[in-house]
C-alpha positions as CSV (number, residue, x, y, z in Angstrom):
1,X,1.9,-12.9,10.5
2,X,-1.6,-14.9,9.6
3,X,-4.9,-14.1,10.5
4,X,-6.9,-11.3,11.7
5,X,-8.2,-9.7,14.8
6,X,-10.2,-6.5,12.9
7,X,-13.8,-7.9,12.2
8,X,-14.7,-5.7,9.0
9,X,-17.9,-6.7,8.4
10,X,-17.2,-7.5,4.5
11,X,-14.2,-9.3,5.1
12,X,-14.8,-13.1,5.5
13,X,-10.9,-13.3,6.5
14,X,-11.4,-13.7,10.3
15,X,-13.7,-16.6,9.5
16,X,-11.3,-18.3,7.3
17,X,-7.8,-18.1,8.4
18,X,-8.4,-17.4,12.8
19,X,-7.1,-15.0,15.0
20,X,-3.7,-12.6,14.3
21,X,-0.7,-15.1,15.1
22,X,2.4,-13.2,14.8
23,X,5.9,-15.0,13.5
24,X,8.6,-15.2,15.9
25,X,10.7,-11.6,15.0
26,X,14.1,-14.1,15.1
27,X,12.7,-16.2,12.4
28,X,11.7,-13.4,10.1
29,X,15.6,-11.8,10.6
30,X,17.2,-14.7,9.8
31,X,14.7,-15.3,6.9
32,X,15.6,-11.9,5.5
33,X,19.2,-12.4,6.1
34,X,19.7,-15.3,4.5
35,X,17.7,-13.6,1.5
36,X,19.8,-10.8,1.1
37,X,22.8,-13.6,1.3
38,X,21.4,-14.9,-1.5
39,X,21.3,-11.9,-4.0
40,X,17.9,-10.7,-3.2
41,X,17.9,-6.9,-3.2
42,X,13.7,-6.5,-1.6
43,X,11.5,-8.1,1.2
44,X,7.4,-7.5,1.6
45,X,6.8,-8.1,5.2
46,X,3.8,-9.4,4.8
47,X,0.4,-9.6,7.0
48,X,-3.3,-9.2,6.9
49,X,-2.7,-6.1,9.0
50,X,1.1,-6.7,8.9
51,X,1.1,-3.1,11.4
52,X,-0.8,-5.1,14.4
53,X,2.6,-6.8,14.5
54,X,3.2,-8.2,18.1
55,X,5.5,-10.7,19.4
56,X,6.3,-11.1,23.0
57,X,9.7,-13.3,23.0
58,X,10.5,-15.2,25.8
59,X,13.0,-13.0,27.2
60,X,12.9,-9.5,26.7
61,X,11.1,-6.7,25.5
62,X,8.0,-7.2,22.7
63,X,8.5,-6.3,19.5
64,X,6.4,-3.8,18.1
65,X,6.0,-3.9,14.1
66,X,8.0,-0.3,14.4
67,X,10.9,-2.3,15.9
68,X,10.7,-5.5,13.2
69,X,10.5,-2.8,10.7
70,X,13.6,-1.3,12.2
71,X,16.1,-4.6,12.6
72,X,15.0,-5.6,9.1
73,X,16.2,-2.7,7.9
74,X,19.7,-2.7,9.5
75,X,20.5,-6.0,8.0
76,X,21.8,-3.6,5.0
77,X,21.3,-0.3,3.3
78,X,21.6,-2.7,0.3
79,X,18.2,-4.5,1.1
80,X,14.9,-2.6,0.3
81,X,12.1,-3.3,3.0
82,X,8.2,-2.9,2.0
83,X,4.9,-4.2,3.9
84,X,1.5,-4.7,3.5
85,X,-1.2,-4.9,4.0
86,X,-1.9,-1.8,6.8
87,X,-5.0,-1.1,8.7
88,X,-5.5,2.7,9.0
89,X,-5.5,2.7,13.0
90,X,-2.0,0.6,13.2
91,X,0.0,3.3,11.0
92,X,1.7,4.7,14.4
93,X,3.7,7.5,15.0
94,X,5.8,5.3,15.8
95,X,6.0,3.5,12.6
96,X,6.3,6.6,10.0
97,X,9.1,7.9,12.1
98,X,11.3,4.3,11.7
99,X,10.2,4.9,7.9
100,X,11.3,8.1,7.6
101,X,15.0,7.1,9.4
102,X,16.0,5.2,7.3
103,X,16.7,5.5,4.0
104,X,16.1,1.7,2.4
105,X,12.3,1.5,3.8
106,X,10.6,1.9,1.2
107,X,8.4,5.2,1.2
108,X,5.0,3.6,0.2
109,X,2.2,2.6,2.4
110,X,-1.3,1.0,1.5
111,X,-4.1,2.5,3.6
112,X,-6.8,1.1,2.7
113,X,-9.9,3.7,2.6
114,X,-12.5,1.4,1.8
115,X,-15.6,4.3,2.2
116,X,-15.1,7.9,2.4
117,X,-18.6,7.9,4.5
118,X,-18.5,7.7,8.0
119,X,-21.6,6.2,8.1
120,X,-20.9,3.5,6.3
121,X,-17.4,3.4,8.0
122,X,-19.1,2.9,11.1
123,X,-21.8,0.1,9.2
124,X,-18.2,-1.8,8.0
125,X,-17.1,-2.2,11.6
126,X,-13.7,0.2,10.0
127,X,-13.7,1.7,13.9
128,X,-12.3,5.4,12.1
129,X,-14.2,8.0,10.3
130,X,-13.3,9.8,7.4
131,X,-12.2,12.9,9.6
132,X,-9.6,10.4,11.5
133,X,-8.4,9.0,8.3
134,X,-8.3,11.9,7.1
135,X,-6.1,13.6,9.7
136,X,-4.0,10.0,9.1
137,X,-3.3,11.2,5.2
138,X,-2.0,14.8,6.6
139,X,0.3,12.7,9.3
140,X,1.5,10.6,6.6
141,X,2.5,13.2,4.3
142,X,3.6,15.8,7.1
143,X,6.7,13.2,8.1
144,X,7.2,11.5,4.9
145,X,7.1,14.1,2.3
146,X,7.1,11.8,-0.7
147,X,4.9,8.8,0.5
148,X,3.0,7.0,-2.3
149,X,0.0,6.2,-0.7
150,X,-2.4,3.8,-2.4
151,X,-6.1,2.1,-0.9
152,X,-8.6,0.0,-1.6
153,X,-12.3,1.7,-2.5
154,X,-15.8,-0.4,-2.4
155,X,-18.9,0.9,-4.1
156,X,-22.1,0.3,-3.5
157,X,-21.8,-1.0,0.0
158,X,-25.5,-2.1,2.0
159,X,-27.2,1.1,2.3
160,X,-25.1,3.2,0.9
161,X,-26.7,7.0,-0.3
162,X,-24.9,9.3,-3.3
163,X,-23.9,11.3,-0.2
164,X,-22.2,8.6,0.8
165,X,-21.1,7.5,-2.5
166,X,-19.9,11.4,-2.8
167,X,-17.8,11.5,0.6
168,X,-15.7,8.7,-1.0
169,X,-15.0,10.5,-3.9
170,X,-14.1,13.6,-1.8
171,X,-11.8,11.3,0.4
172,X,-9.8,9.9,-2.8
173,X,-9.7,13.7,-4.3
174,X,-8.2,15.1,-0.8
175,X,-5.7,11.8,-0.2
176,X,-4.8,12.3,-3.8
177,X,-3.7,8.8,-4.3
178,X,-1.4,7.3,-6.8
179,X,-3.2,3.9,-7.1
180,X,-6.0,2.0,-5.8
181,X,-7.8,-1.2,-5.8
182,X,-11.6,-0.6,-6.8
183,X,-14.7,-2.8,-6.5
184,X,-17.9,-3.1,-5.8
185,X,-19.8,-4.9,-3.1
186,X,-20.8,-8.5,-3.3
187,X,-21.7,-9.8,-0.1
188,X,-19.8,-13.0,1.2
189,X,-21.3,-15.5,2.7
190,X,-20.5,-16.1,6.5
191,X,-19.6,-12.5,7.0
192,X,-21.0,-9.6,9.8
193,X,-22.4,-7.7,6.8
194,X,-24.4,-10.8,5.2
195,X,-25.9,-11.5,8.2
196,X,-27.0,-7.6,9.5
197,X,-27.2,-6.2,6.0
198,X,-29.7,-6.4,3.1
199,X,-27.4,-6.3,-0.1
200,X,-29.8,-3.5,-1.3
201,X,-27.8,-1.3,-4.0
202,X,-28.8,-2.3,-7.3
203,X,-26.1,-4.2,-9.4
204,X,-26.5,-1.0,-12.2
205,X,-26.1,1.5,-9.5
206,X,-22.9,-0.1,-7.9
207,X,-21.5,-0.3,-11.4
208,X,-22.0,3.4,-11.9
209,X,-20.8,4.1,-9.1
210,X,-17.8,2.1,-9.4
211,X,-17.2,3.6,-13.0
212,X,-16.8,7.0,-11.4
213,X,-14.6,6.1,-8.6
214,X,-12.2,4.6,-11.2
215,X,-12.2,7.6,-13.5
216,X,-11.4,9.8,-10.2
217,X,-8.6,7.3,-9.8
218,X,-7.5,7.3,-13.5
219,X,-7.2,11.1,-13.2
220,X,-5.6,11.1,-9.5
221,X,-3.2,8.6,-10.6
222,X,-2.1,10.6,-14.0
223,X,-1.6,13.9,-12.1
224,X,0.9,11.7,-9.6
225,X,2.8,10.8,-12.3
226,X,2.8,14.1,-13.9
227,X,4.3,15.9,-10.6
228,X,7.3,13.2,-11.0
229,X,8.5,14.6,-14.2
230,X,12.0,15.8,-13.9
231,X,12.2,13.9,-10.4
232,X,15.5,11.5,-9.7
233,X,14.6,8.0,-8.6
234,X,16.6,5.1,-7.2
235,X,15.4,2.2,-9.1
236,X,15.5,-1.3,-8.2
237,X,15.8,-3.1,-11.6
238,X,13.1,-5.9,-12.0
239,X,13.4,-7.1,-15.3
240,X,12.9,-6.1,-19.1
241,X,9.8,-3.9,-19.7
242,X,7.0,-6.1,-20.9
243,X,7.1,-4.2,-24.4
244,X,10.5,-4.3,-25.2
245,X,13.5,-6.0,-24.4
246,X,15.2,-2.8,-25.2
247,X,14.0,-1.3,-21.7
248,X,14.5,-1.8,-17.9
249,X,11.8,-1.6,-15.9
250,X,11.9,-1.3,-12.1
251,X,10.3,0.3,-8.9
252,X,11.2,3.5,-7.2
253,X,10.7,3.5,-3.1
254,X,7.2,4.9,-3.7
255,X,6.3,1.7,-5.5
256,X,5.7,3.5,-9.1
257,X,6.5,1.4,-12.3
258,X,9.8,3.3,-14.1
259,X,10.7,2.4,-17.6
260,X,13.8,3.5,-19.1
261,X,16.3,2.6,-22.1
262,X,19.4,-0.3,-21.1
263,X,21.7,1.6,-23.5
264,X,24.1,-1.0,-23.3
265,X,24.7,-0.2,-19.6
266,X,25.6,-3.7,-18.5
267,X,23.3,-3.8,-15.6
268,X,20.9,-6.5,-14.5
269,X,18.1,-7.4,-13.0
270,X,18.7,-6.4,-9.0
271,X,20.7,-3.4,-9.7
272,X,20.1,-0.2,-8.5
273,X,20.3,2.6,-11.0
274,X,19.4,6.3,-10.9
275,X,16.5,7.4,-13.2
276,X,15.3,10.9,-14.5
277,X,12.1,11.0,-15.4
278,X,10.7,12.5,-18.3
279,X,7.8,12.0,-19.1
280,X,4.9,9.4,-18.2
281,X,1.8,7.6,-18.7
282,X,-1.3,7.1,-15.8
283,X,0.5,4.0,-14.7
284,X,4.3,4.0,-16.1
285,X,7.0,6.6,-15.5
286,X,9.5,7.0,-18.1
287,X,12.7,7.6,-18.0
288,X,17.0,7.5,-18.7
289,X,19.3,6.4,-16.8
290,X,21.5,9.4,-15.2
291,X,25.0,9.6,-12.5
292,X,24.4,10.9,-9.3
């Protein structure tokens, strides 16, 4: 799908590339199909807010993005499924449940945070508060046990107070996420915020404040990775490990980097292989290669 209907008022997107249009659901199945037909083992359905996903066909009922997510997934258990990006307040019921059936969707979801304040939520036209999002991370992790869950954080946003700048902080600590995508606010021209909003955080102050939001990261994501050790992960082989053609690396369903010996295996890239881990770094798991 292309565009977006969500008027974020730091997002210059709605501006730029229009209103959602979503892809005919036929299209996208055959699309995958003919993928998978070809060797590929993964597909990123991919959208702005890819779980607004809504196409009315011309006969019969719409299709949800719970129901794409669904028939892309039955084209094989052989055929990992993944999306992104998702908007906090289109991560349905609905959707976790088809997630949590089967098996070959991927258990990872980007929810972007972007403030832990609620004020500031509320100034960035988000339309949830931290409590809502909040009570999103416990839905999340009551149905999908084993979710990676990874966001986007902006520092220094117009107004924004150390109490604010400490609710975000709380937020990450209580979502415990296992990566995230940090800035801090420049203001785009065109967009809801530049025209309401002075820019009024000082550049050194964002800075700061961006420098402990990462080290809150740094630690969050170490800990993730430390609670994996001795954990068994299906791997989708990607390629040799950018430090040595000795090692596979690969993905496990929750989207983590695994690195592990080839051992003269015979595998190749697009396998799946099952991996122990033992032991890790903040943003790699490492592991060898074990039968199950």
């Amino acid at each position: 799908m292309r565009g977006c209907n969500n008027m974020c008022s730091f997002c210059v997107v709605p501006f730029t590339r229009g209103r959602e249009r979503s892809r005919d659901h036929g299209s996208i199945l055959n699309e995958c199909k003919d993928l998978f037909a070809a060797g590929y083992k993964e597909v990123t359905l991919l959208g702005q807010n890819v779980d607004s996903y809504y196409f009315t066909p011309e006969s019969g009922e719409p299709i949800t993005f719970a129901k794409l997510l669904e028939e892309v997934a039955l084209i094989s258990p052989e055929l990992r499924v993944r999306f992104s990006t998702s908007h906090p307040k289109d991560i349905t019921d609905e959707v976790l449940h088809t997630m949590a059936k089967y098996e070959n969707i991927c258990n990872y979801i980007h929810l972007p945070v972007q403030s832990g304040s609620s004020r500031v939520l509320q100034l960035m036209n988000r339309t949830y508060t931290r409590e809502w999002y909040m009570a999103r991370v416990d839905r999340i992790r009551e149905l999908i046990p084993d979710c990676g869950i990874s966001s986007d954080v902006i520092a220094g946003f117009c107004t924004e107070t150390e109490e604010d700048h400490a609710d975000t902080l709380s937020v990450m600590e209580y979502s415990r996420y296992d990566m995230s995508y940090m800035f801090f606010y420049r203001e785009r021209p065109g967009t809801l915020a530049q025209r309401r909003f002075a820019d009024d955080i000082p550049e050194e102050i964002k800075k700061r404040r961006l420098t402990e939001i990462v080290n809150l990261q740094n630690r969050l994501s170490l800990e993730s990775n430390q609670r994996d050790i001795g954990k068994t992960f299906k791997v989708l082989i990607e390629g040799d490990s950018r430090r040595s053609s000795d090692d596979w690396m690969g993905r496990s369903s929750q989207n983590k980097v695994i690195v592990f010996p080839k051992d003269g295996s015979g595998l190749k890239k697009g396998d799946y292989v099952w991996v122990q881990v033992g032991d890790c770094t903040q943003a790699t798991l490492l592991g060898k290669m074990v039968n199950k």
